[in-house]
N, CA, C and O of each residue as an XYZ file, in Angstrom:
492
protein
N       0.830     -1.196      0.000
C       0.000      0.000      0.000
C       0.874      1.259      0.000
O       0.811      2.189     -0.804
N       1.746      1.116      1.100
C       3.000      2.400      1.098
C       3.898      2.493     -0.129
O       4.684      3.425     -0.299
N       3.799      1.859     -0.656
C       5.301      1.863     -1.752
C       4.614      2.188     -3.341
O       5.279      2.553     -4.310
N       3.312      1.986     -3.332
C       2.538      2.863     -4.238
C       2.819      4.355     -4.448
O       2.872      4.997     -5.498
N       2.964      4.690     -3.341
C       2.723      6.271     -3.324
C       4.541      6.617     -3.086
O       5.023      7.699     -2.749
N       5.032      5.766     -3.282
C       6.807      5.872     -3.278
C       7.270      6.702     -4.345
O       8.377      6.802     -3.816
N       7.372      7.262     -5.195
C       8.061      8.108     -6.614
C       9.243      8.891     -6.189
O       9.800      9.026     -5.100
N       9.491      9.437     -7.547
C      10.478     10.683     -7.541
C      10.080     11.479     -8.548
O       9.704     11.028     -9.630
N      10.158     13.278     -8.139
C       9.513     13.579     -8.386
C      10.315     14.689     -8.769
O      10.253     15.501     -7.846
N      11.041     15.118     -9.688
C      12.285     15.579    -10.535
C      12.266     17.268    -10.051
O      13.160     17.911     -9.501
N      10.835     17.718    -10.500
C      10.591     19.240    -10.130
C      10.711     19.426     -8.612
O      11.500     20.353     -8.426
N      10.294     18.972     -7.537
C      10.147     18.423     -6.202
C      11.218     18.719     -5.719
O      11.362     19.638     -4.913
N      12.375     17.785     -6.254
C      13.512     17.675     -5.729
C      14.857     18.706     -6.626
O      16.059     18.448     -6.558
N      14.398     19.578     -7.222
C      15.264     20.280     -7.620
C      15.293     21.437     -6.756
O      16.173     22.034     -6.135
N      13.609     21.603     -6.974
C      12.968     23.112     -5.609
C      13.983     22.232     -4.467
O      15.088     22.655     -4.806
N      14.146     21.611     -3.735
C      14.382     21.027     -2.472
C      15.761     21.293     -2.472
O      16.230     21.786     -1.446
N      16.559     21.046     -3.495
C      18.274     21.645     -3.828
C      18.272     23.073     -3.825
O      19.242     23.611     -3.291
N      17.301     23.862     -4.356
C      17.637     25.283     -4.654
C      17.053     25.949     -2.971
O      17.557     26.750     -2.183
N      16.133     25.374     -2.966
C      15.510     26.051     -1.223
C      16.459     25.614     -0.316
O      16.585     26.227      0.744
N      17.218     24.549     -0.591
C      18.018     24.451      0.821
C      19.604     24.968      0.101
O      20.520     25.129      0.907
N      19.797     25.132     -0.882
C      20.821     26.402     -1.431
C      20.547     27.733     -0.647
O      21.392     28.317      0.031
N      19.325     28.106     -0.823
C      19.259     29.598     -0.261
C      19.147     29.535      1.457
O      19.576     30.389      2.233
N      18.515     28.401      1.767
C      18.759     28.223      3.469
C      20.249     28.521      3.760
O      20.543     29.425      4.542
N      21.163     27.802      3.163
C      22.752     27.578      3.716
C      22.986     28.850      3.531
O      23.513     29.345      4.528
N      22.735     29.952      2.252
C      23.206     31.171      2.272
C      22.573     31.874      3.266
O      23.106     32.931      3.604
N      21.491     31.514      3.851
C      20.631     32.477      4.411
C      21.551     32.427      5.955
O      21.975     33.418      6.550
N      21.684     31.174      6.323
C      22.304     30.995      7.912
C      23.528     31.518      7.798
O      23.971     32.255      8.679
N      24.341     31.153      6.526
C      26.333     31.677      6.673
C      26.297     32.913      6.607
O      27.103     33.503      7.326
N      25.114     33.971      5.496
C      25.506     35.500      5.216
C      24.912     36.439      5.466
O      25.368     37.582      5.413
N      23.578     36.074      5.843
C      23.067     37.364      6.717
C      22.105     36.823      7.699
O      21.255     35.933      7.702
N      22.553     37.682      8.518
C      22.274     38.075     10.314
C      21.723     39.263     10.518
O      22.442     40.197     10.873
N      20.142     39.462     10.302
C      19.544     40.382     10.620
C      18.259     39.807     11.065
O      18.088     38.662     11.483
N      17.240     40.883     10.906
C      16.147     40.774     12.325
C      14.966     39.914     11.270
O      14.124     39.215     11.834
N      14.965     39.983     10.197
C      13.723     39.680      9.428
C      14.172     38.534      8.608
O      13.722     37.406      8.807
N      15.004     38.778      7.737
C      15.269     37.487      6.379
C      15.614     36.352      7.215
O      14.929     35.331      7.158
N      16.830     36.461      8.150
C      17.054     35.134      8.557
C      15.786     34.495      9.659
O      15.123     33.486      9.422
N      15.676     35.264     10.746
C      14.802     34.519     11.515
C      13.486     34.064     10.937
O      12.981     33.001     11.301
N      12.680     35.189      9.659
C      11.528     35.208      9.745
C      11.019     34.222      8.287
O      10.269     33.267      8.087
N      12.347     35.516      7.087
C      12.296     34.390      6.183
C      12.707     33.081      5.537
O      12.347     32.464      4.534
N      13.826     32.849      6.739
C      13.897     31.878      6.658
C      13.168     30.279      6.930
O      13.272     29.149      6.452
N      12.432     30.930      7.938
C      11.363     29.902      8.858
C      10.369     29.718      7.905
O       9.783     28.655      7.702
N      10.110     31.204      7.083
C       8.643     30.663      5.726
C       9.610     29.745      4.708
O       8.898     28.965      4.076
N      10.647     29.651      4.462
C      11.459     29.075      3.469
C      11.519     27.601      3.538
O      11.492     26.748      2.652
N      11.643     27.496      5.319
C      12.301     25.989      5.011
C      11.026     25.342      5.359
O      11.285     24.141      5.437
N       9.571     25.567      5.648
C       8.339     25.121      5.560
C       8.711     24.343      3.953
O       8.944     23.175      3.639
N       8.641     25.452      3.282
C       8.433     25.163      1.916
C       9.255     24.025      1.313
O       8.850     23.298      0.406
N      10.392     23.947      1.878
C      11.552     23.396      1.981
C      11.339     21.607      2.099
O      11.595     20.617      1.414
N      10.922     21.821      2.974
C      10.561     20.470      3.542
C       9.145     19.472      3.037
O       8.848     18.281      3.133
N       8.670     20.387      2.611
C       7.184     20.408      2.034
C       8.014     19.876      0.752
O       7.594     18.770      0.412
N       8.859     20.254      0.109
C       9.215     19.700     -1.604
C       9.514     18.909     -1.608
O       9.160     18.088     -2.455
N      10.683     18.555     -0.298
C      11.548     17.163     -0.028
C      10.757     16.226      0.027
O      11.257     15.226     -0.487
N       9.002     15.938      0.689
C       8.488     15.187      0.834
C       7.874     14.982     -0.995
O       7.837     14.071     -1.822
N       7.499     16.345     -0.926
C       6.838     15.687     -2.528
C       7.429     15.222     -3.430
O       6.826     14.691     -4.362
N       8.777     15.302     -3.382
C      10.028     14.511     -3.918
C       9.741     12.865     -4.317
O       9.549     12.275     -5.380
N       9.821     12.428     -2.802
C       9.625     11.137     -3.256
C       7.931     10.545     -2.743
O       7.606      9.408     -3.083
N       7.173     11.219     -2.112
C       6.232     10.128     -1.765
C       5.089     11.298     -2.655
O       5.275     12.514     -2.632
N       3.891     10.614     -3.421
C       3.282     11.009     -4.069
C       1.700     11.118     -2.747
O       0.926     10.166     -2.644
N       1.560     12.174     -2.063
C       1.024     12.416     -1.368
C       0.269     13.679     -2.004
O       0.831     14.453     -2.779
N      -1.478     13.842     -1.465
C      -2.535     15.220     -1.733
C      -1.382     16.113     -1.067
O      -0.518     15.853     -0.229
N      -1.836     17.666     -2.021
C      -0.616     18.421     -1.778
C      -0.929     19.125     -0.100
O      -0.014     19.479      0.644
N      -2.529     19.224      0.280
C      -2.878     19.543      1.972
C      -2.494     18.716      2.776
O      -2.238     19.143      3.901
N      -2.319     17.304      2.517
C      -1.911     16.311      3.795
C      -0.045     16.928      4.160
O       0.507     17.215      5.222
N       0.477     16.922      2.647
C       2.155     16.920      2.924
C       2.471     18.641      3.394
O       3.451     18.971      4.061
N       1.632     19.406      2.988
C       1.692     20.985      3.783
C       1.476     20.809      4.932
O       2.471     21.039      5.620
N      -0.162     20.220      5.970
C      -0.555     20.614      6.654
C       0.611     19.646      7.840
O       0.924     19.973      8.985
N       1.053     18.401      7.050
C       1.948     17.510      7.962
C       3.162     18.290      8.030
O       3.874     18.153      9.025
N       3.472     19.027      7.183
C       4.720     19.229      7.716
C       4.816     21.218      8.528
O       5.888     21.674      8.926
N       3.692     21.903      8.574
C       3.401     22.792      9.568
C       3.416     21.949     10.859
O       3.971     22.488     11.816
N       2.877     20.660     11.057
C       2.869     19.946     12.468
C       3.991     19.706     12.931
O       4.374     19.971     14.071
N       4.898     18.922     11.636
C       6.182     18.562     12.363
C       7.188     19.840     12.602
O       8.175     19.758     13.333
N       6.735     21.272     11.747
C       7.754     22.342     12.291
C       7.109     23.052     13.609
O       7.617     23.935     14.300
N       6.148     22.566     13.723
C       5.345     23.050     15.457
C       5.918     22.144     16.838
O       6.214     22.492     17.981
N       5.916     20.769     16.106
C       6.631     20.094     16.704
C       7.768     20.299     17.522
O       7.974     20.160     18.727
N       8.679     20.786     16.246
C      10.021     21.018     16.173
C       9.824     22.285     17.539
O      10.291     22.001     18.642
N       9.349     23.189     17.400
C       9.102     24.831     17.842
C       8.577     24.249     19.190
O       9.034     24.851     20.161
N       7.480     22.923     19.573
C       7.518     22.838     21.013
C       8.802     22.401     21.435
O       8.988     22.796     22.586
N       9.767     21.755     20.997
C      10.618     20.880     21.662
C      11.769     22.259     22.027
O      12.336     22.289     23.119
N      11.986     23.260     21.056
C      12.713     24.310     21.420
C      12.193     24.684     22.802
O      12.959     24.850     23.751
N      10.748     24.824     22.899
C      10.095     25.695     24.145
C      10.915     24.990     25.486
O      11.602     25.448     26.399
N      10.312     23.201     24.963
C      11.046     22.314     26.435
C      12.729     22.494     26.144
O      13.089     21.493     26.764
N      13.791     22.990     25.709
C      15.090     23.231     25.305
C      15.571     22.016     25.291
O      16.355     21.629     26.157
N      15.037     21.045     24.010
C      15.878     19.949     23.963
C      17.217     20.049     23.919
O      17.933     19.380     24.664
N      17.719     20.965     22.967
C      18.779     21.410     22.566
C      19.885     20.999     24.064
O      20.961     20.409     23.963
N      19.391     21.393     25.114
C      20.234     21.803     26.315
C      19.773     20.062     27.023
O      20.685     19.675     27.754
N      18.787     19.202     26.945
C      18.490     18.383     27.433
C      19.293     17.122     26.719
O      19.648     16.117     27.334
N      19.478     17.320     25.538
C      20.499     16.348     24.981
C      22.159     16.523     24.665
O      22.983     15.786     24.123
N      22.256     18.289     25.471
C      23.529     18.767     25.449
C      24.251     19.014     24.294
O      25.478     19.107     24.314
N      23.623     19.121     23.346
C      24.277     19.506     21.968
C      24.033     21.382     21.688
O      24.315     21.952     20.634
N      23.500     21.996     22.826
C      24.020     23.184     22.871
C      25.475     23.836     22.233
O      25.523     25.066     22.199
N      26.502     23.177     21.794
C      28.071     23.635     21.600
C      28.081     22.784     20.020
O      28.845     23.005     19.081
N      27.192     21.965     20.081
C      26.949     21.664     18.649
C      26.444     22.547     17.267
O      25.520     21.993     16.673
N      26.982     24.028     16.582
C      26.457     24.440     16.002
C      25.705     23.801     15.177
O      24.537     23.776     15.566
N      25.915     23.188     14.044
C      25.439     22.660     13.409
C      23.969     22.051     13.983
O      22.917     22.484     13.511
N      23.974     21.129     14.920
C      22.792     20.274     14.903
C      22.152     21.440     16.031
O      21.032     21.028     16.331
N      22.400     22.543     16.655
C      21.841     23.535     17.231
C      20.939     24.259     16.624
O      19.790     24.538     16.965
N      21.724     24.627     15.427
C      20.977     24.953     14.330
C      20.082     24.765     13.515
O      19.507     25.621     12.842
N      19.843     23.176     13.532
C      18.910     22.503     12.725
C      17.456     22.559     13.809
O      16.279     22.848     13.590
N      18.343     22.050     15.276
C      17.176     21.462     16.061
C      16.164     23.370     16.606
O      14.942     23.490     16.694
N      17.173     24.463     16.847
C      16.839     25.374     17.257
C      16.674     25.580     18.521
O      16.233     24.668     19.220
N      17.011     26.880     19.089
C      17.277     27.065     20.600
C      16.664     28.299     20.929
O      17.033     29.222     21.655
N      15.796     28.145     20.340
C      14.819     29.170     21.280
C      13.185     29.404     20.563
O      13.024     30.229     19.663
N      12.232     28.700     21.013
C      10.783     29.290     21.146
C      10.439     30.888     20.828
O      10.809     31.829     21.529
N       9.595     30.984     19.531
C       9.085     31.969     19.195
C       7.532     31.520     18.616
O       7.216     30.456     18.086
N       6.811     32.531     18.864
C       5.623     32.619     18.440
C       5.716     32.630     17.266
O       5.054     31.879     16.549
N       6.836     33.765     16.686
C       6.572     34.720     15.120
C       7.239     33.321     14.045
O       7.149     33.410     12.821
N       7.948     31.971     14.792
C       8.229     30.988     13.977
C       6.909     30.344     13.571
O       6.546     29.980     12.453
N       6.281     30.287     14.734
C       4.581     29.700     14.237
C       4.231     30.553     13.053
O       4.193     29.985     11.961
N       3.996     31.715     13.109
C       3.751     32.505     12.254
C       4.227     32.225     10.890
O       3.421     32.152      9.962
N       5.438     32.070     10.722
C       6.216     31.705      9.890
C       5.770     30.525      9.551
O       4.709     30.742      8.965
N       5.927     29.633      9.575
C       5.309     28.344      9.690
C       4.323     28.582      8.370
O       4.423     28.393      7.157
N       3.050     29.237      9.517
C       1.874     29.509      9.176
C       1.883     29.847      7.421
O       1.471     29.285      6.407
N       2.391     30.722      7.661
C       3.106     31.919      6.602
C       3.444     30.651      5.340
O       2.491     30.041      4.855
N       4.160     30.502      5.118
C       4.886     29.052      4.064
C       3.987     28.104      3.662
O       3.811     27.781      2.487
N       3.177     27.461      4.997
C       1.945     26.734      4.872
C       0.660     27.389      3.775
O       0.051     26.979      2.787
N       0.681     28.465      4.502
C      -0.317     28.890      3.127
C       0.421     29.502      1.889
O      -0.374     29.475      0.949
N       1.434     29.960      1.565
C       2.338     30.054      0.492
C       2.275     28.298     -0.593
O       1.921     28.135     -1.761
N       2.660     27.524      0.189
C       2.943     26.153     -0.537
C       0.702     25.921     -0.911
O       0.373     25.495     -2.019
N      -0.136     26.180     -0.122
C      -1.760     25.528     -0.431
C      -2.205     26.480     -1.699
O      -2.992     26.178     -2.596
N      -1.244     28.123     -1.465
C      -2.161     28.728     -2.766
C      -1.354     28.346     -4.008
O      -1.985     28.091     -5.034
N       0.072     28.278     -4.016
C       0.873     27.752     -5.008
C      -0.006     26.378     -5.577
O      -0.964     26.550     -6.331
N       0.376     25.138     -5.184
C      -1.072     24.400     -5.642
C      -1.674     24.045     -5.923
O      -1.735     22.868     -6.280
N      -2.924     25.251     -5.949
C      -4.342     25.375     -5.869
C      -4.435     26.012     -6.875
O      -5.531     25.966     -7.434
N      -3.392     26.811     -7.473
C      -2.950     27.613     -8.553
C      -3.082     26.666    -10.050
O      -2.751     27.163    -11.127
């Protein structure tokens, strides 16, 4: 039943190379109050959202709305500071991925990408 919906999905996974191209530039070259924290958080929604449509041939609301959950997810576990509970605090890298600090305006963000990727689409 699962391996039906298994593919690759060429356009999917190119967006998924170029969005996480502009992520890596976004974290190494600029450090300001809006692009990195804010647009980056609508970016890698989107981000993650392609990677899935990449390979599993999923409705395009289940693989959006699943993956706003798993970046809420992600955004509670900052709140409980996994980061500091599994001690990889000094770990940039995986600090970075996992995130160290709880924000609302990431929900937002989130939010933000989530409906960016449903009107794209619907389009």
């Amino acid at each position: 039943m699962f391996t039906n919906r298994l593919t690759f999905n060429q356009k999917y996974f190119y967006l998924t190379v170029v969005l996480f191209l502009i992520e890596v530039f976004i974290a190494l070259f600029i450090n300001d109050q809006f692009i990195r924290p804010f647009v980056g958080d609508v970016l890698v929604v989107i981000l993650i959202y392609c990677f899935v449509k990449s390979f599993w041939k999923v409705r395009a609301n289940v693989a959006a709305l699943s993956v706003f959950g798993f970046a809420c997810a992600i955004e509670g576990l900052q709140y409980l500071n996994l980061v500091d509970i599994l001690g990889l605090r000094q770990n940039r890298i995986l600090a970075t991925i996992i995130g160290t600090t709880f924000d609302w305006k990431d929900i937002l963000a989130y939010a933000l990408g989530t409906a960016i990727i449903l009107v794209w689409e619907r389009r």
